[in-house]
C-alpha positions as CSV (number, residue, x, y, z in Angstrom):
1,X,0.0,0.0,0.0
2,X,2.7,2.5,0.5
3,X,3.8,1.8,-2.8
4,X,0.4,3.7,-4.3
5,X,1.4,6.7,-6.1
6,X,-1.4,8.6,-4.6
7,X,-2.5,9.3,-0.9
8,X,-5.9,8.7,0.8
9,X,-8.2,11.5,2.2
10,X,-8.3,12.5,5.7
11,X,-6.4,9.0,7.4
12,X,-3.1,7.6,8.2
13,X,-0.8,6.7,5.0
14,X,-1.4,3.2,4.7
15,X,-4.6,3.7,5.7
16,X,-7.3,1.0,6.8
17,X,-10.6,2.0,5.5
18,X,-9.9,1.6,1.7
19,X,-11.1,-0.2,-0.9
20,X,-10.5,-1.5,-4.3
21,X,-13.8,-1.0,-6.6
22,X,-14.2,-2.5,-9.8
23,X,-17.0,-0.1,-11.2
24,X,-20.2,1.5,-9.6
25,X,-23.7,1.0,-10.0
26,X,-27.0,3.2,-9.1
27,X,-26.2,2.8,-5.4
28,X,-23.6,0.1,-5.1
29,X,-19.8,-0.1,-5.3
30,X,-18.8,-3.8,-7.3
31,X,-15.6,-5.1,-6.1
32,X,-12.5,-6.7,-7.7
33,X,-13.9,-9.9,-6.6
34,X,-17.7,-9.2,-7.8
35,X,-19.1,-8.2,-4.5
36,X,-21.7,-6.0,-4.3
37,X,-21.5,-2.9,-1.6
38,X,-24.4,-0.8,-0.8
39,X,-23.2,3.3,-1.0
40,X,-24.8,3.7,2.4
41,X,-23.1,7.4,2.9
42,X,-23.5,8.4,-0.9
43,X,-19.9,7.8,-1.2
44,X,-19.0,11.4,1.1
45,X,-22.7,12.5,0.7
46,X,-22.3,13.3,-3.0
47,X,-23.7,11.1,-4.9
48,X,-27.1,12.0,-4.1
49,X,-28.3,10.5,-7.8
50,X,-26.5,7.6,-7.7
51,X,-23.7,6.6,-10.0
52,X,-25.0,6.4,-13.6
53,X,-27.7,8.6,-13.8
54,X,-29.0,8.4,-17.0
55,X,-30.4,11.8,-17.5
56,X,-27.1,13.7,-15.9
57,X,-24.7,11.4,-18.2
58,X,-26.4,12.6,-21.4
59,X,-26.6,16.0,-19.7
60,X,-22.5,16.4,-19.1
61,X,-21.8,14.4,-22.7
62,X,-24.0,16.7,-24.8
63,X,-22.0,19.5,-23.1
64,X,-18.6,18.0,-24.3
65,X,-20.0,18.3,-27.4
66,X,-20.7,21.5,-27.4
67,X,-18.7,23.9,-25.1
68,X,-16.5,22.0,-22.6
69,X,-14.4,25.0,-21.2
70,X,-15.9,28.6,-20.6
71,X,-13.8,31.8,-19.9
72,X,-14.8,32.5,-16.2
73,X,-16.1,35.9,-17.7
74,X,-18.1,34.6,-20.5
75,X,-22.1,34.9,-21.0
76,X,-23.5,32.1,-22.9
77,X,-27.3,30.7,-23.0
78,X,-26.8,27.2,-20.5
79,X,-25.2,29.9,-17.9
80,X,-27.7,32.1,-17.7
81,X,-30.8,29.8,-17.3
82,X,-29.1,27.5,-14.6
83,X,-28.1,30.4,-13.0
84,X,-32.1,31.4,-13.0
85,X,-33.3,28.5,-12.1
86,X,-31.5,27.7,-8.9
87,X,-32.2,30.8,-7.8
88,X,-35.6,29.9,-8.1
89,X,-35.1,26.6,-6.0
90,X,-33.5,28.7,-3.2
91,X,-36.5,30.7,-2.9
92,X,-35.1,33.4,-1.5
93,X,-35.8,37.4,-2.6
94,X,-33.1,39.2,-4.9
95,X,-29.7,37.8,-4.8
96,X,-26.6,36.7,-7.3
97,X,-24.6,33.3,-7.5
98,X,-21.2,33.1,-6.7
99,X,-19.9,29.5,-8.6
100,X,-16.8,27.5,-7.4
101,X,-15.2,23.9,-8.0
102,X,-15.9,22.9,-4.3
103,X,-17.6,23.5,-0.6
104,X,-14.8,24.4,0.5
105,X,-14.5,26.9,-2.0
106,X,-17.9,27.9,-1.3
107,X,-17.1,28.5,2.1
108,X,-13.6,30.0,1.6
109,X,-15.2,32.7,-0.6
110,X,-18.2,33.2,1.4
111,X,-15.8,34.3,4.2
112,X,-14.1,37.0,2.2
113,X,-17.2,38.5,0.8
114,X,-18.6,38.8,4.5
115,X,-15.4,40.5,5.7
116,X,-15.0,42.4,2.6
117,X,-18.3,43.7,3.1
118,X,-18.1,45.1,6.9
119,X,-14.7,45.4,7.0
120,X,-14.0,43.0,10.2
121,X,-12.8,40.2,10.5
122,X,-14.1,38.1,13.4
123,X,-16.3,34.6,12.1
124,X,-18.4,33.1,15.0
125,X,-18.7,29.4,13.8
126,X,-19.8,26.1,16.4
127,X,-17.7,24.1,18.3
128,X,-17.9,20.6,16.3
129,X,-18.3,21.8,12.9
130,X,-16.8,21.3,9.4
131,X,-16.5,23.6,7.1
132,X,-14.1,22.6,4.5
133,X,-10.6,21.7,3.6
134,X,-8.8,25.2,2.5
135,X,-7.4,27.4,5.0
136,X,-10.2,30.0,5.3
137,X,-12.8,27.1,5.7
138,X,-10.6,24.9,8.3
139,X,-10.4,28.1,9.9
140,X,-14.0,27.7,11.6
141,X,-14.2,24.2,11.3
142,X,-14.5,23.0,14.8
143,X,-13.7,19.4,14.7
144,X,-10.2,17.4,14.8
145,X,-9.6,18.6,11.1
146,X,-8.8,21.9,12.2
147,X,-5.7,21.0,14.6
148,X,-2.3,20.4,12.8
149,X,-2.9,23.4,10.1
150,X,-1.9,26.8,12.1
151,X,-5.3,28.3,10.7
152,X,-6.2,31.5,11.3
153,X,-7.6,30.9,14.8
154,X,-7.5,34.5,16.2
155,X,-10.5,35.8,13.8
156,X,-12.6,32.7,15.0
157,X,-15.1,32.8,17.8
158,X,-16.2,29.2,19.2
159,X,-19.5,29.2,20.2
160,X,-21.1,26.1,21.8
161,X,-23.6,23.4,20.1
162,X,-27.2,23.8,19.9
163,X,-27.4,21.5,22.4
164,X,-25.4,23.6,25.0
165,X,-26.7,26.5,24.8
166,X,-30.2,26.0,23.5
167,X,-31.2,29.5,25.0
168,X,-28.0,31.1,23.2
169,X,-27.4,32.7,26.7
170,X,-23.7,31.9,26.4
171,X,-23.7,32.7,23.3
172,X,-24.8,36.0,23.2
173,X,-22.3,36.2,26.0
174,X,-19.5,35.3,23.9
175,X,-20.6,37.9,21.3
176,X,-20.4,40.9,23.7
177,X,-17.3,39.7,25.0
178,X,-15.9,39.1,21.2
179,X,-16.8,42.6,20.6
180,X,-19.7,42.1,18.2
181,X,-18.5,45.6,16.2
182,X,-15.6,43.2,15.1
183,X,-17.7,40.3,14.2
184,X,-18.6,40.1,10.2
185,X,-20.4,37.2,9.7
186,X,-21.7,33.8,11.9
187,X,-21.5,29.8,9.4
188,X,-23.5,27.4,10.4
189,X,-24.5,23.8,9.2
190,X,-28.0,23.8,8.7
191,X,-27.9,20.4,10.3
192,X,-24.4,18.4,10.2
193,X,-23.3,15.9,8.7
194,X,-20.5,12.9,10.1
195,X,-20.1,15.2,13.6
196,X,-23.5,13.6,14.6
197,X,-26.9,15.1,12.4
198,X,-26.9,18.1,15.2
199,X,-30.7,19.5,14.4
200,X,-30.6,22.7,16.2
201,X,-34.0,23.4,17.0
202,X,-36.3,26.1,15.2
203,X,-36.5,28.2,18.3
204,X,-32.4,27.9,18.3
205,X,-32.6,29.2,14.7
206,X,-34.7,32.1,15.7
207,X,-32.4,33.2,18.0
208,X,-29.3,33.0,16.1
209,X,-31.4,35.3,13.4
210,X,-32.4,37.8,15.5
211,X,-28.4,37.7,17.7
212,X,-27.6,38.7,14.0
213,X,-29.6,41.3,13.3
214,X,-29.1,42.7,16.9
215,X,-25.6,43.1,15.9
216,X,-25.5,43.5,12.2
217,X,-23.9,40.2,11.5
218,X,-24.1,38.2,8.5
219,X,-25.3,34.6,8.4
220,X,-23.9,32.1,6.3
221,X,-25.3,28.7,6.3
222,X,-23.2,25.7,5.1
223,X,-25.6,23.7,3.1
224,X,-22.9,21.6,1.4
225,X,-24.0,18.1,2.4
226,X,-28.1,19.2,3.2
227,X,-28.7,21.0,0.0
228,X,-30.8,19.4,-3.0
229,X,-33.1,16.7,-1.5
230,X,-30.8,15.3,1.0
231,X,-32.7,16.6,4.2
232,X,-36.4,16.5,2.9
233,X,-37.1,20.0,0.7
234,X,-34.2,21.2,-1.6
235,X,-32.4,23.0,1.6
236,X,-32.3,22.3,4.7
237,X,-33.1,26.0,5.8
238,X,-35.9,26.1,4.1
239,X,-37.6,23.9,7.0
240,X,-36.8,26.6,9.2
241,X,-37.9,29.3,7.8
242,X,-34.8,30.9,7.8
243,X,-33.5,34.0,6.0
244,X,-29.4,33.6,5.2
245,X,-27.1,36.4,3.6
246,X,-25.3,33.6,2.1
247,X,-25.9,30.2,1.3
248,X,-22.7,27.6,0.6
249,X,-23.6,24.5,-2.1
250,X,-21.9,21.5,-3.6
251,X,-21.8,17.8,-3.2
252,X,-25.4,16.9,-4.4
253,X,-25.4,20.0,-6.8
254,X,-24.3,17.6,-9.6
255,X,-24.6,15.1,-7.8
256,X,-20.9,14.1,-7.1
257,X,-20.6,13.8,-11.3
258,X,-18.5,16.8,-11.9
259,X,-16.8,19.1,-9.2
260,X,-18.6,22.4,-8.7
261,X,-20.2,24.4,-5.7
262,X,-22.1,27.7,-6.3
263,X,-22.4,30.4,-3.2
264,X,-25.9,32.0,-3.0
265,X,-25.4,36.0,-2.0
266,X,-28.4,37.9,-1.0
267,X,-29.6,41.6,-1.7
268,X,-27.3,43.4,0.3
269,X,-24.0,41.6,-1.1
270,X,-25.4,41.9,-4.6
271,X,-26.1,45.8,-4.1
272,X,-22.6,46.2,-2.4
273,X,-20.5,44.5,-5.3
274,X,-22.5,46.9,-7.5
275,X,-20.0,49.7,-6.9
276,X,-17.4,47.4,-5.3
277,X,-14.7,45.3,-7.3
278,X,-14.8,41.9,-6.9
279,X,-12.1,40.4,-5.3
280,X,-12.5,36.9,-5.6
281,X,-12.4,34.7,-8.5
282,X,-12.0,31.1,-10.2
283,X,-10.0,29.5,-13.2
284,X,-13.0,26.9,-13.4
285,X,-15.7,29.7,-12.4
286,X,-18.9,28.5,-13.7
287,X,-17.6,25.6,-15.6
288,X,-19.7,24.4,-18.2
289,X,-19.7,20.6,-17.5
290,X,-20.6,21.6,-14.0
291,X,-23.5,23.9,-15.1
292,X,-25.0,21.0,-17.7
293,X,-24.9,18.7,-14.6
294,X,-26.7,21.1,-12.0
295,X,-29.2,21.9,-15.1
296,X,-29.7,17.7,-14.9
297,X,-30.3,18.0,-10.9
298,X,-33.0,20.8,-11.1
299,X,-34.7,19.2,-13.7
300,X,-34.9,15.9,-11.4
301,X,-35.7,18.0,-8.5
302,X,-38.5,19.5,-10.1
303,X,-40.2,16.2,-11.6
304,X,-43.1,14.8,-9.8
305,X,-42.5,11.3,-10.2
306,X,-38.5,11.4,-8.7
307,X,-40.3,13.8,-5.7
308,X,-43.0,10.6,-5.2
309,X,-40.5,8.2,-4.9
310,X,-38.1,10.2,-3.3
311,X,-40.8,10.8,-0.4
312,X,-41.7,7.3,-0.4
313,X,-38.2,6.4,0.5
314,X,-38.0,9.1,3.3
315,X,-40.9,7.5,4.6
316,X,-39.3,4.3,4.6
317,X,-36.3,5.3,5.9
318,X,-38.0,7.2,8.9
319,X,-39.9,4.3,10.0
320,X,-37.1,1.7,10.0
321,X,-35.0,4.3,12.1
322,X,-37.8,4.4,14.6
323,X,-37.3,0.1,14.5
324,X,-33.7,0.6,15.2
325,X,-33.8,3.0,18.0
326,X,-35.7,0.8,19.9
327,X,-32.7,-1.6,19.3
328,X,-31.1,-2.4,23.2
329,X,-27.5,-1.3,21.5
330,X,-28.7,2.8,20.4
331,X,-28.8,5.1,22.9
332,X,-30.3,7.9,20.9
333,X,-31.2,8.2,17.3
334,X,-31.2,11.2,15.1
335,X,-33.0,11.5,11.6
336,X,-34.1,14.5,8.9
337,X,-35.1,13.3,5.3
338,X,-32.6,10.7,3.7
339,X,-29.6,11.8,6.7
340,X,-29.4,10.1,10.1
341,X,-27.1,9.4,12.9
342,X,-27.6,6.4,15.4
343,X,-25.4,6.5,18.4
344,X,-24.1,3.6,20.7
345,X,-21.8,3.5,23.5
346,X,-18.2,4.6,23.5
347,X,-16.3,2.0,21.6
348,X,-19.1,-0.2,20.7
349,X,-20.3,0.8,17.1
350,X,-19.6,-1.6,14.2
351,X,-16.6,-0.6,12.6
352,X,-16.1,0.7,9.2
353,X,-14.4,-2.6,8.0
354,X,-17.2,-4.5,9.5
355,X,-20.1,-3.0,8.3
356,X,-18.2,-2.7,4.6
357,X,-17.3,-6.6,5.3
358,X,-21.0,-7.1,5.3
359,X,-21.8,-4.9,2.3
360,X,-22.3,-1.9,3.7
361,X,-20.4,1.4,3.0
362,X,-21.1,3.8,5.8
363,X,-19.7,6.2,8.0
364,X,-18.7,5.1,11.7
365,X,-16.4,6.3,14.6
366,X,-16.4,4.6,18.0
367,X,-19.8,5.5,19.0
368,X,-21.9,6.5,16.3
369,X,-22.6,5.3,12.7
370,X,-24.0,8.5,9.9
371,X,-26.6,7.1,6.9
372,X,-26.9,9.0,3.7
373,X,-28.4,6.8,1.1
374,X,-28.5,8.0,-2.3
375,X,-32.1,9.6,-2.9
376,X,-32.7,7.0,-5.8
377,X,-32.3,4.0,-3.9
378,X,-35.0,1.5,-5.0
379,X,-37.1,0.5,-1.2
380,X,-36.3,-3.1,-1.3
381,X,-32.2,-2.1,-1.8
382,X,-32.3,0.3,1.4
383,X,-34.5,-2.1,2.9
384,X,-32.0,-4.9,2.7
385,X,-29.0,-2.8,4.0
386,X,-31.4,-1.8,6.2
387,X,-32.1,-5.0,7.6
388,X,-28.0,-5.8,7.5
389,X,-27.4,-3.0,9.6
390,X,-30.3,-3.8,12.7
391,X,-28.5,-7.3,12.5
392,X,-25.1,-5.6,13.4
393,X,-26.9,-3.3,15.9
394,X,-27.7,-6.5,17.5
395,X,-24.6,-7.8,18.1
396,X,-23.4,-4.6,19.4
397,X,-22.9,-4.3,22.8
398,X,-26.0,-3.2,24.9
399,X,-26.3,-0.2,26.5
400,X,-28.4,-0.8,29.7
401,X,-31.3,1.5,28.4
């Protein structure tokens, strides 16, 4: 293994929890050795359409044909109608997209529009978060990704979990002691993603809002791994009402089929880069294999026989996770749309190579396991890993509950 030419993601070099895959499938991996592995995770929450989509195939290979590369400052047809119709999906008033090649991307450029734009330089971002793998976006990530990269700590304020602080007592505590005339902009996860499907609660939402406009700050929610179907409507913050100044896409934007990520900017950026430069920019900006792909997401999004099937499968999915927290090994159980986390005891989840051992590719730490199956799963597929997964939950350790 240390003979590979290349280096694995986010692990130790060999690392453990690799795999050799023949080919892919709708929602499985098929190995070397003809084994069939169910893409329980959507391979990192990507692949929300699977992994030969039919309809966003054609949509990337007629673009080949066509125009595969776009000057970043070009206007051409495909551009301006995706452009329109996300920003109909989003739903939100006025506004301009911002396109990248990534989240973190998104998130890295978010960040330097908000401080461009008050001219501090303070983000308030949660304590287990993830934002992203550049330097700007590991710089309010919260979780262990953050540590060995000397990011750019002293213009980030850790504030605690929803959890915590439901009240945002200490939070608004934090704020005056941060100096909130220093503060440009507060990210958040909607809800997260492998640090444990946190849900904040819509009265925790309400209060972040109105912390914001107490003090002027900008709100930027990460909707990376929640957006386009993942957590029930296209975004997760449209469940809670809420009203961002920016909102951070990719993953499930194409579906994992080409890289891209778009940043949607509200009113009062649009009206400020008006008069202002823009400062920030992109070789691939708007890339027009990524655009043909997202134009093949909307128009899935928007048909009424992929929204039937995709709410049957929620529906199926939220009843078998109410069967499996009742299993003696869960100690608690959370679960929005097609996203869910179980939890067990410290050091008694199935691990990765277990669960992938019984053809299953998930997510798992010590104590939890995270579920993202792809949105076009057929029932009795989920159902069957599904049923693979309550049979390892049984064997697990019990917690005393």
């Amino acid at each position: 293994m240390n003979a590979r030419p290349f280096y694995y993601t986010w692990n130790h070099q060999p690392a453990t929890d690799v795999f050799q895959v023949e080919r892919a499938e709708c929602d499985e991996f098929i190995l070397k050795d003809g084994r069939r592995v169910y893409d329980f995770i959507s391979t990192s929450f990507q692949a929300s359409f699977g992994h030969n989509h039919p309809s966003i195939r054609e949509a990337i290979h007629r673009q080949l044909d066509t125009m595969p590369i776009a000057s970043p400052k070009s206007t051409f047809a495909l551009k301006q109608r995706v452009s329109e119709r996300l920003i109909e999906l989003i739903g939100l008033a006025g506004g301009k997209l911002f396109y990248t090649v990534s989240g973190s991307e998104a998130v890295e450029n978010a960040l330097k529009m908000a401080r461009q734009m008050t001219g501090r330089t303070k983000i308030l971002a949660r304590k287990n978060s993830y934002h992203g793998a550049s330097l700007g976006a590991l710089s309010v990530t919260g979780d262990w990704r953050n540590q060995p990269h000397f990011t750019l700590d002293e213009h980030t304020v850790r504030i605690p979990e929803p959890s915590e602080d439901p009240q945002l007592e200490t939070t608004e505590q934090i704020v005056s002691c941060a100096d909130p005339s220093q503060i440009a902009a507060i990210i958040i996860e909607t809800i997260s993603g492998t640090n444990g499907v946190a849900i904040p609660s819509q009265k925790w939402f309400e209060g972040i809002e109105n912390l914001c406009r107490k003090h002027n700050i900008l709100l930027i929610v990460d909707e990376v791994l929640c957006g386009f179907g993942r957590t029930g409507p296209a975004f997760a913050f449209q469940q809670f009402d809420l009203q961002p100044d920016f909102v951070c896409m990719s993953k499930g934007i194409t579906g994992g089929y080409i890289p891209f990520g778009a940043i949607w900017t509200g009113p009062r950026a649009a009206e400020f880069y008006t008069t202002e430069k823009m400062t920030c920019g992109l070789t691939s900006y708007a890339h027009p294999l990524g655009l043909a792909a997202l134009s093949a997401v909307l128009d899935l999004l928007s048909d009424p026989s992929f929204q039937e099937s995709k709410s049957n499968l929620e529906h199926l999915f939220e009843q078998r996770m109410k069967e499996i927290r009742e299993c003696p090994s869960v100690s608690d159980l959370r679960c929005q749309g097609l996203l869910a986390a179980i939890d067990l005891p410290e050091q008694t989840a199935p691990t990765w190579q277990t669960m992938f051992d019984s053809g299953l590719h998930a997510f798992s730490n010590q104590s939890s396991i995270v579920l993202a199956p792809p949105l076009i799963s057929a029932p009795q597929r989920l159902m069957k890993a599904l049923d693979v997964l309550k049979q390892l939950l049984h064997e697990a350790p019990l917690t005393g509950k």
